[in-house]
C-alpha positions in Angstrom: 0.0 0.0 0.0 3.1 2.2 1.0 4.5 1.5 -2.4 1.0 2.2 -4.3 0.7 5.6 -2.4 4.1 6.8 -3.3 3.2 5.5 -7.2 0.2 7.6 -7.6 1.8 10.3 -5.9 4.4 10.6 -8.6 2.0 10.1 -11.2 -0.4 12.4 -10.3 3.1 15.0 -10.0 4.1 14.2 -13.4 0.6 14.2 -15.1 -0.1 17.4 -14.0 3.1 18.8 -14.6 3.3 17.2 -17.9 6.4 17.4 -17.4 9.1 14.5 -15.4 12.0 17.0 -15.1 9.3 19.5 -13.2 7.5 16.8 -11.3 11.3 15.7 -10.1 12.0 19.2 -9.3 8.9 20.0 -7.3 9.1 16.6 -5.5 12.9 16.7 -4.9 13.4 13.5 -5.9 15.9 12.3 -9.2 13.8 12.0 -12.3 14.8 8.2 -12.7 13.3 7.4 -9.5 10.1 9.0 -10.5 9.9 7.4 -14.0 10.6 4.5 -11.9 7.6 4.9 -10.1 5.2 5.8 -13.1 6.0 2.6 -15.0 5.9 0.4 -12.1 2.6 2.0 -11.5 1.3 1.5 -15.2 2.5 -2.5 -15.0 0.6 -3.0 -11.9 -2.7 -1.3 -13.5 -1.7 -3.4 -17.1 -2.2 0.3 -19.9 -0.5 3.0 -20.6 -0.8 6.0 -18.9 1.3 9.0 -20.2 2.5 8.9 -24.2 6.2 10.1 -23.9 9.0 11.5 -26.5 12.0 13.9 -25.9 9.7 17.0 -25.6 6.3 15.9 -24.3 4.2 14.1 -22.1 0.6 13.5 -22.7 -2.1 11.5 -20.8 -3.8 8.5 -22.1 -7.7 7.8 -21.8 -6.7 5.9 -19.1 -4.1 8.4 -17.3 -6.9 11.2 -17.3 -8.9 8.7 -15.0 -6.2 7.5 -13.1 -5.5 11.5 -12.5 -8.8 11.6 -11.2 -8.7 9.0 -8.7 -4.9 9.5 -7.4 -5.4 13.0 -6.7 -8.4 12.1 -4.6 -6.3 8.8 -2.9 -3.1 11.1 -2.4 -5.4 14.1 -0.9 -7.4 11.6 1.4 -4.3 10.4 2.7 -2.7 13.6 3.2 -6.3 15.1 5.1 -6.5 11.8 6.8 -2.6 12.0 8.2 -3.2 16.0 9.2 -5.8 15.3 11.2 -4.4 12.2 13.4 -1.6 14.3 13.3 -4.1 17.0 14.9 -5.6 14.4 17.2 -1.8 12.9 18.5 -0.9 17.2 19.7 -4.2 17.4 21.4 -5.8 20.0 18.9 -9.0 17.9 17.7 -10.6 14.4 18.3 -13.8 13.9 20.6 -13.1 14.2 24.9 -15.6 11.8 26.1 -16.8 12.7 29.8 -19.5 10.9 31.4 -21.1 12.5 35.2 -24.2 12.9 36.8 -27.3 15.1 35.4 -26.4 18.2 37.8 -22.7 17.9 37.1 -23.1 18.1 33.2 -25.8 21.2 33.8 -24.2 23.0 36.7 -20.4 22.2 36.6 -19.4 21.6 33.5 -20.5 24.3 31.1 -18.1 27.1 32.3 -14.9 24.6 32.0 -15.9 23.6 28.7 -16.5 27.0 27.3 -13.0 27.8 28.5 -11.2 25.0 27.2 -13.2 25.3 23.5 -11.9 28.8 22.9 -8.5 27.4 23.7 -9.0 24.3 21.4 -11.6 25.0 19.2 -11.7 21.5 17.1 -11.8 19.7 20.1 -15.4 18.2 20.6 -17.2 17.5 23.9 -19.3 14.0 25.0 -20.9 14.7 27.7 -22.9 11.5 28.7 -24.8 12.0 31.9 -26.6 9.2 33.8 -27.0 7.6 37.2 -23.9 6.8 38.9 -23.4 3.2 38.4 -24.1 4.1 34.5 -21.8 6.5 34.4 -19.3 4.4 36.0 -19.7 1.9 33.8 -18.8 3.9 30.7 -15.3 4.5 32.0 -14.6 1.1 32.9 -16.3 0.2 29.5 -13.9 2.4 27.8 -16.8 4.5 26.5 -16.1 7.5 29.0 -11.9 9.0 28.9 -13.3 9.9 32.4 -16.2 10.2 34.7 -16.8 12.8 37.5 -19.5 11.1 39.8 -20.0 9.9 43.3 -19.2 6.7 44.4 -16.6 4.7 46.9 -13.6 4.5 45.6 -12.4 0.9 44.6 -9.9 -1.4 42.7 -10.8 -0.7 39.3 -10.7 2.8 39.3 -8.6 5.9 40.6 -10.5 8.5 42.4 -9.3 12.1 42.7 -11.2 14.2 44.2 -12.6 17.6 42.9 -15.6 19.3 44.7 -17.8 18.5 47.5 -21.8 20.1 47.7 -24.0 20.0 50.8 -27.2 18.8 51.6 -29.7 21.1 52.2 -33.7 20.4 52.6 -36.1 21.3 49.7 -39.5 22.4 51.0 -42.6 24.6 49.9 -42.0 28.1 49.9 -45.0 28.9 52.6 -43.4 25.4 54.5 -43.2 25.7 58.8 -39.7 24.4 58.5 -38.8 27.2 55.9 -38.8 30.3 58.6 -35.6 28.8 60.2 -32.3 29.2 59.4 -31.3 25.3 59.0 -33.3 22.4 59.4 -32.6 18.9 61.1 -32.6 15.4 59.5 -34.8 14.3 62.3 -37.2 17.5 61.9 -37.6 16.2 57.7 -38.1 13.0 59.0 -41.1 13.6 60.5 -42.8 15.5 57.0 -44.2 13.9 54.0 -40.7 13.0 52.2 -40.5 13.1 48.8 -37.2 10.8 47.8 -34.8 10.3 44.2 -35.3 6.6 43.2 -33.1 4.1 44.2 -31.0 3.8 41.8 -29.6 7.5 42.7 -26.7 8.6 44.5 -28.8 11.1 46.1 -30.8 8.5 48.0 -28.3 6.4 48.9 -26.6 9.3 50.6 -29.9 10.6 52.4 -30.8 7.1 53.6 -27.8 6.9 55.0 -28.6 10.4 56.9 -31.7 9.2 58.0 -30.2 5.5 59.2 -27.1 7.9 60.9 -29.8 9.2 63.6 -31.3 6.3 63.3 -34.9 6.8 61.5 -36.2 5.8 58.4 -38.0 8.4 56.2 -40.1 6.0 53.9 -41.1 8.2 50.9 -44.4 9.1 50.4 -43.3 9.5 46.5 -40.2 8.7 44.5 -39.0 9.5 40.8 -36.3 9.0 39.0 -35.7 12.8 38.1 -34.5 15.4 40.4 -36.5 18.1 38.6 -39.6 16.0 38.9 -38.9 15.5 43.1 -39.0 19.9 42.7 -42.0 19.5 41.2 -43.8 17.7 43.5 -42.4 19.7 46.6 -43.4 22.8 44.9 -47.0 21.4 44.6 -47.0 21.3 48.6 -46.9 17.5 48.2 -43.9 16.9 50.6 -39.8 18.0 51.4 -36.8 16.7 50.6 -33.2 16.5 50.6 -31.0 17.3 48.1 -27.5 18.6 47.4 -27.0 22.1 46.5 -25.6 21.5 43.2 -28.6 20.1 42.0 -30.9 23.4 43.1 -30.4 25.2 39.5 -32.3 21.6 38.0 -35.6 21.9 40.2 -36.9 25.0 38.2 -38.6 28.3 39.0 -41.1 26.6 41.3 -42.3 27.7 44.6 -39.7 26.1 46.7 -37.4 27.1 49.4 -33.9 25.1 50.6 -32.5 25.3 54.0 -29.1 24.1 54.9 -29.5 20.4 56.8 -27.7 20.1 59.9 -27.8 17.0 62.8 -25.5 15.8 61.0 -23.9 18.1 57.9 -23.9 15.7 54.9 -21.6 16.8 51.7 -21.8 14.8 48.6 -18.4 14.2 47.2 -17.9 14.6 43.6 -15.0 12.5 42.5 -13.0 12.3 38.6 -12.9 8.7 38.1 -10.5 7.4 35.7 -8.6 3.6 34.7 -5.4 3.4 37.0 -2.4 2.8 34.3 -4.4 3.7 31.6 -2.5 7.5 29.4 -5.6 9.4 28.2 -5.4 10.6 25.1 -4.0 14.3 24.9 -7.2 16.3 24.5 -8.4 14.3 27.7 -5.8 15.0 29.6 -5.7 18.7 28.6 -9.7 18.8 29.7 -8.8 16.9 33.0 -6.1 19.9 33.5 -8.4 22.1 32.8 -10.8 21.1 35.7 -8.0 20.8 37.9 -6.2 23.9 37.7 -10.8 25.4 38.2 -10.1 23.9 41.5 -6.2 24.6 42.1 -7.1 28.4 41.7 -10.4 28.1 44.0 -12.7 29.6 40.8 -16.1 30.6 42.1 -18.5 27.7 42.4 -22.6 28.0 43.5 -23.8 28.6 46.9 -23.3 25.2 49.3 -20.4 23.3 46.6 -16.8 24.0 47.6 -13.4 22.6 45.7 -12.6 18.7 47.4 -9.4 19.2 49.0 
């Protein structure tokens, strides 16, 4: 393949040229090693492809066709090599980042709008799911990286990057509202209005309620944050929910108080394959989140950098 690619180069050179000594000249190579390559090329195809003499050189049917079709093999090769050239600095390919709904929403647009204007052909996957799905994709090999929640473990290496606090979610005209904070045991005792189980948020708050030792059973469950705003702001119940989730519940007619008896933070991990070199545009992304937190950039009410 080297071989053919180097044959239709030099053809393509000398057809358009018309001319070996020019095509030699412009390629910097001796003109016997280009009409070398040009008859090599013409017994592999079987025809004629330029009609020589001493003066001239003139295409064939068959060399105006082969023109064609080597100029578009020799300028598909040398797109193709640009842009994994491109991809191998870091200035282009596809960062692949899988998190959690409020992460993706809340977190991540300021970084990436940072990081675009610095590389520009550099796209942005954001796939955001539940925590074990978005695990999943990095140990899949879907994800370059995932920032989620989660204990850390064997198969992946955990850094840590911002922590958000639990605070209670109530109706805006809501008893518990004209306080300051609110306690654990205090929600416990109101309609509660949970995540579904397969959330990080409710394993976290049951394990807040277990800590002072009550169990909140839900009086409703869904699987969407926005939809547990919803249904607080219809006066159907409270919650508990961590702050960086807030800007998802909407405009509604809901209040949130910090939670106290005990404080509960949500850690918000990047989780990435120990051993494993991300590619550079990955890497330059995951630097660019880091050096966010390294500089303490401004972050919403109730989420501070991890330390």
């Amino acid at each position: 393949m080297e071989n053919n690619l180097r044959q239709l180069a030099a053809y393509a050179a000398v057809a358009r040229a018309k001319s070996f000594t020019a095509a030699a000249a412009r390629l910097h190579v001796s003109q016997s090693s280009l009409s070398r390559a040009v008859a090599d090329l013409e017994r592999q195809l079987g025809t004629l492809l330029l009609e020589r003499d001493t003066r001239n050189v003139q295409l064939t049917v068959a060399g105006v066709e082969a023109l064609r079709i080597a100029e578009q093999i020799v300028n598909s090769h040398r797109s193709g090599m640009k842009e994994l050239e491109r991809f191998l600095l870091g200035e282009s390919g596809t960062v692949a980042v899988a998190t959690l709904p409020s992460v993706a929403a809340v977190l991540l647009p300021s970084a990436i709008a940072g990081f675009r204007r610095q590389w520009p052909r550099v796209a942005m996957q954001i796939m955001d799911g539940l925590e074990q799905s978005v695990l999943g994709k990095v140990l899949s090999g879907d994800a370059d990286f995932a920032i989620t929640t989660g204990e850390p473990s064997g198969q992946l290496e955990h850094r840590p990057l911002v922590r958000d606090r639990f605070v209670a979610v109530l109706p805006q005209d809501h008893p518990l509202a004209e306080g300051p904070e609110v306690s654990w045991e205090a929600l416990a005792r109101e309609p509660f209005l949970a995540v579904g189980p397969e959330s990080s948020v409710r394993r976290l708050t049951d394990a807040a309620f277990a800590q002072i030792g009550v169990r909140a059973a839900p009086a409703a469950e869904a699987g969407n944050v926005a939809t547990v705003g919803g249904l607080v702001a219809a006066g159907l119940g409270v919650s508990a929910l961590p702050a960086l989730v807030l800007p998802l519940l909407g405009t509604g007619s809901i209040v949130h108080r910090p939670l106290v008896g005990p404080v509960v933070d949500r850690r918000l991990d990047i989780a990435l394959r120990p051993r494993r070199a991300l590619p550079v545009a990955a890497q330059r992304f995951l630097e660019t989140l880091q050096n966010s937190r390294a500089r303490q950039n401004d972050l919403p009410p109730g989420v501070s950098w991890a330390s």
